[in-house]
C-alpha positions in Angstrom: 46.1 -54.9 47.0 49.6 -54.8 47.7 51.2 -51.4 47.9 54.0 -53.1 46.2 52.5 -54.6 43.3 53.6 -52.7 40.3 52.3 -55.4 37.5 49.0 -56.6 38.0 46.4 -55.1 35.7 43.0 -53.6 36.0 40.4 -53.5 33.5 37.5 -51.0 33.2 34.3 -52.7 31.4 30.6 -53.2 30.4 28.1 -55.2 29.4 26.6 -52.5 26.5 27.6 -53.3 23.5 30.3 -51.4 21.6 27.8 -49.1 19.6 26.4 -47.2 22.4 29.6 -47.5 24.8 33.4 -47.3 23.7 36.5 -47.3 25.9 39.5 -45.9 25.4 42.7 -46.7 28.1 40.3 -48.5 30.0 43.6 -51.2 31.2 46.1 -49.7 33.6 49.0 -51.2 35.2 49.2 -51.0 39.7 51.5 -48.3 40.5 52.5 -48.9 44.4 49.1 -51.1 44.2 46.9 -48.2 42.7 45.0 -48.3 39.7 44.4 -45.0 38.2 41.9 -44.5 35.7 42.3 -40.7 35.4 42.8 -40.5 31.3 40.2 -42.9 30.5 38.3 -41.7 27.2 34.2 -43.3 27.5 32.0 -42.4 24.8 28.6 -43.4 24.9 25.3 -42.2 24.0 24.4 -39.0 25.2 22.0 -38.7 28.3 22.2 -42.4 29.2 23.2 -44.5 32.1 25.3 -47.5 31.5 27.2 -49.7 34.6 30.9 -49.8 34.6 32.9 -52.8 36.6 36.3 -52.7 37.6 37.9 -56.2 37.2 41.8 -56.8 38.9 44.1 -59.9 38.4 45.1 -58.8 41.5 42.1 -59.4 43.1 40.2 -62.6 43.1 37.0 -61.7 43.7 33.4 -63.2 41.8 31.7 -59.3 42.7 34.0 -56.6 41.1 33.6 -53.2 41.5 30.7 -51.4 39.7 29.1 -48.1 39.6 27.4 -46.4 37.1 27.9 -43.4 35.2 25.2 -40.9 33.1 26.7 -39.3 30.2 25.6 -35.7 29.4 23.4 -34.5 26.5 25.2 -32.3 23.7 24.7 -28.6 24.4 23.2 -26.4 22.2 25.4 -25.7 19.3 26.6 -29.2 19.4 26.3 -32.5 17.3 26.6 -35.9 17.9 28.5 -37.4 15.3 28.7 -41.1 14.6 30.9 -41.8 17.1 28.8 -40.8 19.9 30.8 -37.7 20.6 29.4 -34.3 21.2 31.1 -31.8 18.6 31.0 -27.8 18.3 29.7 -26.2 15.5 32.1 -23.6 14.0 34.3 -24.7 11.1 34.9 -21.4 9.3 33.7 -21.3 5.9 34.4 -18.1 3.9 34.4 -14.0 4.4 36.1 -11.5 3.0 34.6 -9.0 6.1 35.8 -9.5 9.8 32.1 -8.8 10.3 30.1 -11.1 8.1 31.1 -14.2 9.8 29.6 -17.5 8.3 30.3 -20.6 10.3 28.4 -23.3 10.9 25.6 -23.5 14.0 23.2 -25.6 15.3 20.4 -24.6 17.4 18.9 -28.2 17.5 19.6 -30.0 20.9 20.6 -33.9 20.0 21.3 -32.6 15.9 23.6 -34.8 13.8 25.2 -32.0 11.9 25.6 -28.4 11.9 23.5 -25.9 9.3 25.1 -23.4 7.1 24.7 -20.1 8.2 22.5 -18.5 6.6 23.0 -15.4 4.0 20.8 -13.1 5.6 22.7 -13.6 9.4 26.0 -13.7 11.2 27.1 -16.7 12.7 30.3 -17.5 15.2 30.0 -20.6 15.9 27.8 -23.0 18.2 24.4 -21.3 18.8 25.7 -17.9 18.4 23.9 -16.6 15.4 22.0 -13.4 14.9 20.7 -11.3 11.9 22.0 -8.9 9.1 21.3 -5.1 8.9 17.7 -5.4 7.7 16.4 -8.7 9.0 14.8 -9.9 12.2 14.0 -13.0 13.8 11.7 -13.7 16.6 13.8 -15.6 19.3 17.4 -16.6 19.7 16.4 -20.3 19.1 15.1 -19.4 15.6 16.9 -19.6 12.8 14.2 -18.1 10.5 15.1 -14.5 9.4 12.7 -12.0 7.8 13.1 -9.1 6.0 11.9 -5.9 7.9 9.3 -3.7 5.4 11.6 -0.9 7.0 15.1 -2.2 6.7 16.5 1.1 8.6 14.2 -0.1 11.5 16.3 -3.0 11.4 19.8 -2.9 13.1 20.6 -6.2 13.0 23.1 -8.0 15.1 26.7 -7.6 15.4 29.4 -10.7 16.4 31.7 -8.5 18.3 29.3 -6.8 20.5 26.6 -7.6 23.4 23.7 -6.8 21.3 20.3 -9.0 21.5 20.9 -12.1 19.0 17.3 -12.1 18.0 18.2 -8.8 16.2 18.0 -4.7 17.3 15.8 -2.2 16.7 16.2 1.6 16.0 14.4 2.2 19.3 15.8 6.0 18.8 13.5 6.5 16.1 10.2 5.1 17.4 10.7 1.2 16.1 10.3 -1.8 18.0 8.3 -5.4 18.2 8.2 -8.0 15.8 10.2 -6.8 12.5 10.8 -3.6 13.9 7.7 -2.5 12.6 6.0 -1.6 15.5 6.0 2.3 16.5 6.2 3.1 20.6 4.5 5.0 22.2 4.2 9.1 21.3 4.8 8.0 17.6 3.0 7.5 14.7 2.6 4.6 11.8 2.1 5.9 8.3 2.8 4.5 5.1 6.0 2.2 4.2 6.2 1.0 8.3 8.0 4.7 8.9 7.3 6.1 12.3 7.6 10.1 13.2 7.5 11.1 16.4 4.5 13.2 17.7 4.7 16.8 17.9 3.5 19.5 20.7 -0.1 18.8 20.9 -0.6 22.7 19.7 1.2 21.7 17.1 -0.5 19.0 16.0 -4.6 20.2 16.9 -2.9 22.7 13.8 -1.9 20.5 11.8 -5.2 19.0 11.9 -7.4 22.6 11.2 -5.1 23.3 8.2 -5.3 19.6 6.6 -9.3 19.9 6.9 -9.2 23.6 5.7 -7.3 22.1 2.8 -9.8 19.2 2.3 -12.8 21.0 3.3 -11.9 23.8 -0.2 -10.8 20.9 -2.3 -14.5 19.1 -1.6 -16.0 22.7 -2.0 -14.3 22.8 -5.5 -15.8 19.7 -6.1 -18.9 20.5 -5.3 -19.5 23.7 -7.1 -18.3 22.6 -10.0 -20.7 19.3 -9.7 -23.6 21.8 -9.6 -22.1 24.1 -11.9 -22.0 21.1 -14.6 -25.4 20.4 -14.0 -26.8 24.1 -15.9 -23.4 25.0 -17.2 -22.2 22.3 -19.7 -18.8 22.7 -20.0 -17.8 23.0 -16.3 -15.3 20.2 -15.9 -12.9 21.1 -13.2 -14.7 18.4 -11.0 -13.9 16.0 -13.2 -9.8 16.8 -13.6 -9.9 16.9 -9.8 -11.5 13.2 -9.6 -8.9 12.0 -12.2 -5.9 13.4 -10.3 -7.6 11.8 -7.1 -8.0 8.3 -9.2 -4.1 8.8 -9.7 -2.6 9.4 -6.1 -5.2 6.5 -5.1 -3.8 4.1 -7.3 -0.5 5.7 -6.6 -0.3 5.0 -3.5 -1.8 1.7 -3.3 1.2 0.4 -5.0 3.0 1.4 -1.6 1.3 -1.9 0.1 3.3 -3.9 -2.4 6.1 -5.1 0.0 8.8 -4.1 -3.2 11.9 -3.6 -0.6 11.5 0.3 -1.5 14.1 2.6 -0.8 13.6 5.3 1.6 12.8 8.4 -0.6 10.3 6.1 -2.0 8.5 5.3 0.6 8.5 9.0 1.4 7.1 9.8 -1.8 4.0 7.1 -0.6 4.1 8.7 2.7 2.9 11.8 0.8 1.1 10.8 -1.6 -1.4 9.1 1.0 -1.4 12.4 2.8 -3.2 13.8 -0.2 -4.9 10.8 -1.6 -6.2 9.5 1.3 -6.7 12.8 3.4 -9.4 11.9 5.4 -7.1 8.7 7.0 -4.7 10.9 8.2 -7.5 13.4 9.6 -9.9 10.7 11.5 -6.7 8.2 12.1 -4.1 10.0 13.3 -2.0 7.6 16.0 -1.6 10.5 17.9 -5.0 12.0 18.8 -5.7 8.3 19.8 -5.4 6.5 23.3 -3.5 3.2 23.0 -3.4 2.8 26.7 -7.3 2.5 26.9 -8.7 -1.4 27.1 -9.1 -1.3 23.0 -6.0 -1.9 20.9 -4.4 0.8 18.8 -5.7 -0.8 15.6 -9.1 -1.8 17.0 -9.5 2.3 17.6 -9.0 3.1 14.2 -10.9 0.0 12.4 -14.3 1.8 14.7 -13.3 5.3 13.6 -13.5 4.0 9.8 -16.6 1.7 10.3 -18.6 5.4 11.5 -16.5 7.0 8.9 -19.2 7.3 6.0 -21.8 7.9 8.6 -19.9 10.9 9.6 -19.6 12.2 6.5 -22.7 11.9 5.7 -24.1 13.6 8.4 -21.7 16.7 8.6 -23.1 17.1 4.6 -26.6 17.4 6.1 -26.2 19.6 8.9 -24.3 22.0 7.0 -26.8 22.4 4.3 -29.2 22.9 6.8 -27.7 25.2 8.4 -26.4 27.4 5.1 -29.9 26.9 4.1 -30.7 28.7 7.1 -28.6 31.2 7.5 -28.9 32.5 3.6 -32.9 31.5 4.1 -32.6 29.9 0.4 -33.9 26.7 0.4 -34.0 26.3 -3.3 -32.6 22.5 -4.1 -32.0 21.7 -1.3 -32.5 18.1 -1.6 -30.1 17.8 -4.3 -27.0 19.9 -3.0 -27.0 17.1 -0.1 -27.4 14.2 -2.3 -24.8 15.8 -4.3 -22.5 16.1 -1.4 -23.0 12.8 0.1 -22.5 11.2 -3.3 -18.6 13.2 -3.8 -17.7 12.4 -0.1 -18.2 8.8 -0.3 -16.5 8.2 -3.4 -13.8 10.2 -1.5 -13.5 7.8 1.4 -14.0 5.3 0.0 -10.8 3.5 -1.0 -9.9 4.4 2.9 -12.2 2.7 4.2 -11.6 -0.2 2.0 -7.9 -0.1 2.3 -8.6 -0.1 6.3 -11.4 -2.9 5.9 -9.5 -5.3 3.7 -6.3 -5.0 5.9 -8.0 -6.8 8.8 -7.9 -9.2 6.7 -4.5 -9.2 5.9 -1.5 -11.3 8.3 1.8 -11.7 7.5 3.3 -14.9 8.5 6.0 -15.3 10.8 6.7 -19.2 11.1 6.7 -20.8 14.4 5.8 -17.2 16.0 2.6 -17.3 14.0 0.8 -15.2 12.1 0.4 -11.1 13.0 -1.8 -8.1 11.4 0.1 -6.3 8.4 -1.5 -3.2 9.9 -0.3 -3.8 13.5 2.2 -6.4 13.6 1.7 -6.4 17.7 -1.4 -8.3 16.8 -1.5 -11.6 16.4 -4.4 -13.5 13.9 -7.0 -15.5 14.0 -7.3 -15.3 17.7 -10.3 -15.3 19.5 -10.1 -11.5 19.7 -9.3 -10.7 16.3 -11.8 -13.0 15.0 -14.3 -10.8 17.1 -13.5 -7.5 15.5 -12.9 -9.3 12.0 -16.0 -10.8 11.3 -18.5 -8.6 13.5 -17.1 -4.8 12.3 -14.9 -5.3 9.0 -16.1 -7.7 7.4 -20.2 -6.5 7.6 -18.2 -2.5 6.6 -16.3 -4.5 3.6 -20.1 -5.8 2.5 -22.0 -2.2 3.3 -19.5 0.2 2.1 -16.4 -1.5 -0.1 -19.1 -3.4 -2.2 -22.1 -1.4 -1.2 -21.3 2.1 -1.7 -20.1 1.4 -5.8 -23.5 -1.0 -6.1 -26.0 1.2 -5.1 -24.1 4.3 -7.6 -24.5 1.8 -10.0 -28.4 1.2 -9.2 -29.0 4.8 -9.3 -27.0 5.7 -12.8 -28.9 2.6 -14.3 -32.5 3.7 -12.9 -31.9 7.2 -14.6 -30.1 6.3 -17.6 -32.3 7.1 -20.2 -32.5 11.0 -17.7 -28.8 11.4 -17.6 -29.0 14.8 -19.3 -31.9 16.4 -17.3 -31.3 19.5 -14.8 -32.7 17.7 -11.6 -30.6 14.2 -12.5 -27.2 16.1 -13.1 -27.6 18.1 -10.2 -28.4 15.3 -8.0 -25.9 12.4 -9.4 -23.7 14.6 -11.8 -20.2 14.1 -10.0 -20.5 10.1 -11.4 -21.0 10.7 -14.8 -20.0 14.5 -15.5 -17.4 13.9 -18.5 -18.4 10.6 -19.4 -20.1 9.4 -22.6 -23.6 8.6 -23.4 -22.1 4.9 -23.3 -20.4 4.8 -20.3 -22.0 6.4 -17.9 -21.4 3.7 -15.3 -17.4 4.3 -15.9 -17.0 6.0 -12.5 -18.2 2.5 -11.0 -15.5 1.1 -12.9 -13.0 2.7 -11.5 -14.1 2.2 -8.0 -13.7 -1.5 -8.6 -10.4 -0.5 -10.2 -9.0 0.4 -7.0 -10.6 -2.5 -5.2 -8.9 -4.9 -7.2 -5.5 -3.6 -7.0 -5.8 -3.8 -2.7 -7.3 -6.9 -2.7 -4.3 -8.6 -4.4 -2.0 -6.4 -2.2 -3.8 -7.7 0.8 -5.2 -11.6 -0.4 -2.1 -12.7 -2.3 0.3 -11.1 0.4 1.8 -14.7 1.8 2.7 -15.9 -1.6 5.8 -15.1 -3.4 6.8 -10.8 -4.1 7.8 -11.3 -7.6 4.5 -13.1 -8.5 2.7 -10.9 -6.5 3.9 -8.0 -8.5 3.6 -9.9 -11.3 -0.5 -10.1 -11.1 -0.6 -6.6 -10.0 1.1 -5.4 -13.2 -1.5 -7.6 -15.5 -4.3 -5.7 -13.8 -2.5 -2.5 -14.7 -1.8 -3.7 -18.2 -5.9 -4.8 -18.5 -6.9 -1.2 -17.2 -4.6 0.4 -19.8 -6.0 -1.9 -22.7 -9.4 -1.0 -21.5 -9.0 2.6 -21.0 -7.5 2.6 -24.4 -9.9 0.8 -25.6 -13.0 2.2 -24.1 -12.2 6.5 -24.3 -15.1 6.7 -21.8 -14.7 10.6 -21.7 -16.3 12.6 -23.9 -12.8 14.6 -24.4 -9.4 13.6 -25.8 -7.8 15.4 -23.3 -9.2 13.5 -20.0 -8.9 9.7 -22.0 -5.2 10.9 -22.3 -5.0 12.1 -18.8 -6.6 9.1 -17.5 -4.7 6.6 -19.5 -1.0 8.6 -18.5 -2.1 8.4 -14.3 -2.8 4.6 -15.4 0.6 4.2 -17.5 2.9 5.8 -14.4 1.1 3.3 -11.9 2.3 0.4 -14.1 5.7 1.9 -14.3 6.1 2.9 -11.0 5.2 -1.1 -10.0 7.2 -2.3 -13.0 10.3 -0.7 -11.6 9.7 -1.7 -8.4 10.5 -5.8 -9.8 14.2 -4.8 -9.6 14.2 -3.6 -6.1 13.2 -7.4 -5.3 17.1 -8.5 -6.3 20.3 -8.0 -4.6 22.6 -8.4 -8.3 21.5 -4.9 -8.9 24.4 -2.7 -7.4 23.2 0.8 -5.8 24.4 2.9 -8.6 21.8 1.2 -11.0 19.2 1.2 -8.0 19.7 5.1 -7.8 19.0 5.1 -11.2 15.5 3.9 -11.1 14.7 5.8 -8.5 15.4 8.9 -10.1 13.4 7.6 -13.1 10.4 6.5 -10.7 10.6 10.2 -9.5 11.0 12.0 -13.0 7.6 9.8 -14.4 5.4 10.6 -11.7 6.6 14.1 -11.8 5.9 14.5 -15.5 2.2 13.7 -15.0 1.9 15.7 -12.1 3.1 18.7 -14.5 0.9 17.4 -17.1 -1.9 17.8 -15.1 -1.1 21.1 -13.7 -0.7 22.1 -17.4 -4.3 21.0 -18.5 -5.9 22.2 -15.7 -4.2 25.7 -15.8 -4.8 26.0 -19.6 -8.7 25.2 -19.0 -8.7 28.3 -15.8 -7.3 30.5 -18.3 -9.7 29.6 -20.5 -12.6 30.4 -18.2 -10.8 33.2 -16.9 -11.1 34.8 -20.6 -14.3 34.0 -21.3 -15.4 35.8 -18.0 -13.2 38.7 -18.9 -15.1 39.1 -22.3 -18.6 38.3 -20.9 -17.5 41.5 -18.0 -16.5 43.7 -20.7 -19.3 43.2 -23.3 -21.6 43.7 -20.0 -20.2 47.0 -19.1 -19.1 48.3 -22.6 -21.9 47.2 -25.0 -21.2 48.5 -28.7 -17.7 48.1 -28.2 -15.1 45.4 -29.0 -14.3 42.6 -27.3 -11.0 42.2 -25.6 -8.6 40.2 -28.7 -7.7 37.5 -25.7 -10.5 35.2 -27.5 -10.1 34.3 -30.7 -13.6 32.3 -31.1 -15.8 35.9 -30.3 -17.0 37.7 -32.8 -15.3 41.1 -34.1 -17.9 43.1 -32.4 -20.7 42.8 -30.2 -24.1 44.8 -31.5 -27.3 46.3 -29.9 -29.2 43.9 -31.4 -30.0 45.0 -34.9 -31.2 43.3 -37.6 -28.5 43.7 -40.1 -25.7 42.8 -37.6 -27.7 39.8 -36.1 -27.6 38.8 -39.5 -24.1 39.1 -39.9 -23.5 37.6 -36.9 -25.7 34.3 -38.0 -23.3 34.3 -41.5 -20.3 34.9 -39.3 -21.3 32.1 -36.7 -22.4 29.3 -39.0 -18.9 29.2 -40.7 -17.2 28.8 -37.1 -20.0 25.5 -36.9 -19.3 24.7 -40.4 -15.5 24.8 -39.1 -15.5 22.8 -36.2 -14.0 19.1 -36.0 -15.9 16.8 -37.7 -14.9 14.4 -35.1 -16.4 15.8 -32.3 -20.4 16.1 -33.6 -22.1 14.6 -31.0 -23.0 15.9 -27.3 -21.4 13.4 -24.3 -24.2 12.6 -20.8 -23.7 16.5 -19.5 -24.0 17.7 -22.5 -20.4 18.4 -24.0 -18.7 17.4 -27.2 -18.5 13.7 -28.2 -17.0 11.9 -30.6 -19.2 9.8 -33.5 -19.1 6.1 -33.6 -16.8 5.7 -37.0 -18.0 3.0 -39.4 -15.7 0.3 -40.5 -13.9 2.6 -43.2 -13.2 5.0 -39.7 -15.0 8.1 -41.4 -18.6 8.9 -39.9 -21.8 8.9 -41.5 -22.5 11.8 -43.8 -26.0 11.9 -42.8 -25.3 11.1 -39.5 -22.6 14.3 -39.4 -24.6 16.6 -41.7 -27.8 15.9 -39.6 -26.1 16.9 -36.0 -23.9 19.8 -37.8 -26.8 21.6 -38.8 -28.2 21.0 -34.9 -25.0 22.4 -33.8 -25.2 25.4 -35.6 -29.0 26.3 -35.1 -28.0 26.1 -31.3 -24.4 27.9 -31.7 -26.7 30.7 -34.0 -29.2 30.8 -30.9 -27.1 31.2 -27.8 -25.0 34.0 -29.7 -27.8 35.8 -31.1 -29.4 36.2 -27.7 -25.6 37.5 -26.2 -25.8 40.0 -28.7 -29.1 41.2 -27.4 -27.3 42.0 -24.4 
């Protein structure tokens, strides 16, 4: 070329065809016999190699130049549009908040067009995208985002900062792992995903003597009054306690419905399963265990549950035993332990099978897989997992979840038609104690109760929240209707007890439905949580009132039986209406008056409540069709009554 040629041209060309390669300025003019090609625009397919030539007028020449060129692929958070040009997401959409930033992304190498952001997550354009306050995802090439089960865990991702895009947790507190639901090291898990740090190990060894102190008198209550029913028929206290128990279970079970609860919610639960599920937080407690030993955290605890009846069960033994031989009274002996082991497994029980069905239970997390509800540092269905599933929980959710309820069921049916005898209530009195003639297996029931509700928190977890709810609320509603239905107790007062603790369940679940939406604003939200609060607070009083009502009671009748004891021939305190005016020496002219006196309090009493219930108390007659009873029927187990009402009075007078 001549370095004074300032005309000839130069053209810059291929043989691909114009879809896959386009030129732009690909002619230039000779400047001082120099072709410059610097602002040439090529736009081909991304990470290809085509061949360029270089053709002059200039130069007559049948080989022109030619070299090739390989064209990049688009980087992530870029598009290829239709013109084969790479293009960065981040048209600006709409925000009111400098913080909530919604532009369009793309995390997809070789995408055609860029995603929305979503609602849950902050976006800036390209791939830079990260979650809200309350949402997590597992990597920064995900654009999945989950809710955490502990949205203050959650801390989210902010544009304006260096934080992790995949999402911070409140590591201050104890959270990290996947959905910020794991607790580190030196803290422990309880209900609701909430981690608490670990206190002094002092502290702790007494916390643990006072819980069991506290559980170790409420089972001794139990117990006592078990026996006590069994030769005294109107001891009931057992059975009040077991129906406040049934409550907190069910209670608290609704805590495992993920609901989005606030936090003094959840706190409430956390509380609640300290009481109703005692003996977890005795035998589980994350902090009395070693999770840097070969066994996972969770693995420790399924073990400690699996031995968990077995314990029991053995402690009840060995203390009888040894009472037995320190008092040297031997006398039903048999029967106290069966009596013991019988309370204590119905008390573990919906622990265990809360435990038991949860190995069960695995959240899913997308392309990250599936992990354990329980221990979301756990991933399922692997080989390990499978291991401890099938060979430990799954053989404890056939010999104690199912077993344990079965084999009471066996041994109520076996002695039906002995319900009533000394030996029989002694032994097996803590499952029927209360209950009618007719439904003495009720206590079964209710065991299966319980079981139901965890199985659809655990079984139906994956599937929608609302419907979830939504078939734990028609369980609730069937339980009422049967309750109702049903009155299995052989007194008004613990059918309305029971069918209350079942009604403030339903409630509490029912107003957990509008937790689930976001057009609810927080005043409204407050709102039901103070209304959540004041309904299980009203049956809590409820029950205090009944059960302080029926100590006074006793506490009366005790007082009178004291004074007539020391005093005989004198009056009886006035703090008991239902005594008689005087207590005698026995004489014939008073026992008579006291027969006259005595049959008009039978003649007196509720014809309603004629009949005598499995331990022995009050029950209410069938009604016919017209809903009054028979008159033979009444008249027949009135004058029954009131030869046994003459009976036990006249030999107190004696005294």
């Amino acid at each position: 070329v001549v370095k004074t040629d300032n005309t000839s041209l130069a053209t810059l060309t291929t043989d691909e065809s114009g879809e896959k390669v386009k030129l732009e300025g690909a002619t230039r003019i000779a400047s001082a016999g120099v072709y410059n090609f610097r602002d040439v625009k090529l736009f081909a397919v991304p990470s290809k190699t085509f061949e360029f030539k270089i053709k002059s007028s200039a130069v007559s020449s049948s080989q022109p130049l030619s070299f090739t060129l390989k064209f990049r692929e688009c980087l992530l958070g870029e598009v290829i549009r239709e013109d084969n040009t790479c293009y960065k997401c981040g048209s600006a959409i709409s925000d009111e908040s400098p913080l909530r930033i919604y532009r369009d992304y793309s995390l997809v190498v070789g995408a055609k067009e860029c995603e929305r952001c979503p609602d849950d997550a902050f976006c800036t354009g390209g791939s830079s995208i990260g979650p809200q306050e309350g949402y997590w995802r597992s990597s920064a090439l995900s654009d999945s985002f989950y809710s955490c089960p502990n949205s203050d865990a959650c801390l989210g991702w902010r544009p304006d900062g260096n934080d992790d895009p995949q999402g911070r947790c409140d590591t201050g507190d104890g959270y990290e792992g996947r959905l910020c639901a794991v607790c580190k090291n030196d803290y422990s898990a309880s209900i609701g995903y909430l981690c608490a740090p670990c206190p002094h190990p002092a502290l702790n060894i007494f916390r643990l003597i006072l819980t069991t102190t506290l559980l170790l008198m409420a089972v001794v209550v139990m117990i006592r009054s078990s026996l006590r029913s069994a030769v005294k028929e109107k001891s009931l206290m057992s059975v009040y306690i077991k129906i406040f128990a049934n409550y907190i279970q069910l209670f608290t079970l609704t805590a495992t419905f993920d609901m989005n609860w606030p936090f003094e919610v959840k706190r409430l639960f956390f509380y609640s399963d300290q009481v109703g599920s005692v003996t977890e937080q005795i035998f589980s407690i994350d902090c009395f265990l070693d999770k840097e030993s070969g066994i996972e955290f969770y693995y420790q605890k399924l073990i400690l549950f699996a031995i968990l009846p077995i314990f029991v069960g053995t402690m009840a033994v060995i203390v009888w035993i040894c009472i037995a031989m320190i008092t040297k009274n031997w006398t039903h002996l048999k029967s106290k332990i069966i009596t013991t082991l019988v309370i204590l497994l119905f008390l573990v029980h919906p622990s265990v099978a809360k435990i038991m069905f949860g190995a069960f239970s695995c959240r899913d997390l997308g392309d990250e897989g599936q992990f354990l509800n329980d221990d979301l540092s756990i991933e399922c269905w692997t080989n390990s997992h499978n291991n401890w599933a099938y060979s430990l929980a799954l053989p404890c959710l056939i010999l104690w979840v199912a077993g344990i309820p079965c084999v009471g069921l066996w041994i109520l049916f076996k002695n039906r038609k002995n319900l009533r005898e000394t030996p029989v209530k002694m032994k097996y009195g803590f499952l029927f104690s209360g209950y009618k003639q007719s439904s003495y297996f009720w206590e079964i029931f209710v065991n299966y109760r319980k079981i139901s509700v965890a199985a659809v928190s655990v079984f139906l977890f994956n599937i929608d929240r609302f419907i979830q709810a939504l078939i734990a609320i028609f369980l609730l509603t069937l339980f009422v209707w049967i309750q109702e239905r049903r009155q299995p107790y052989s007194h008004t007062v613990l059918n309305e007890m029971e069918s209350r603790g079942l009604l403030v369940s339903f409630f509490t679940l029912y107003l957990g439905l509008y937790y689930l939406t976001d057009e609810l604003g927080r005043g409204v939200k407050t709102l039901l949580l103070i209304l959540m609060i004041m309904i299980n607070l009203w049956f809590i009083g409820y029950w205090l009132l009944k059960v302080s009502q029926r100590l006074n009671k006793s506490y009366n009748k005790a007082c009178n039986k004291c004074y007539a004891i020391l005093c005989p021939g004198k009056k009886v305190r006035p703090n008991d209406t239902r005594q008689f005016s005087n207590i005698s020496s026995g004489t014939n002219s008073e026992g008579s008056a006291t027969q006259k006196k005595t049959y008009v309090e039978v003649k007196s009493m509720d014809r309603n409540f004629t009949g005598v219930g499995v331990d022995g108390s009050k029950e209410g007659v069938e009604k016919s069709k017209s809903g009054k009873p028979s008159k033979e029927k009444q008249y027949e187990t009135m004058d029954q009554a009131g030869a046994k009402f003459i009976k036990k009075k006249a030999k107190n007078s004696k005294l």
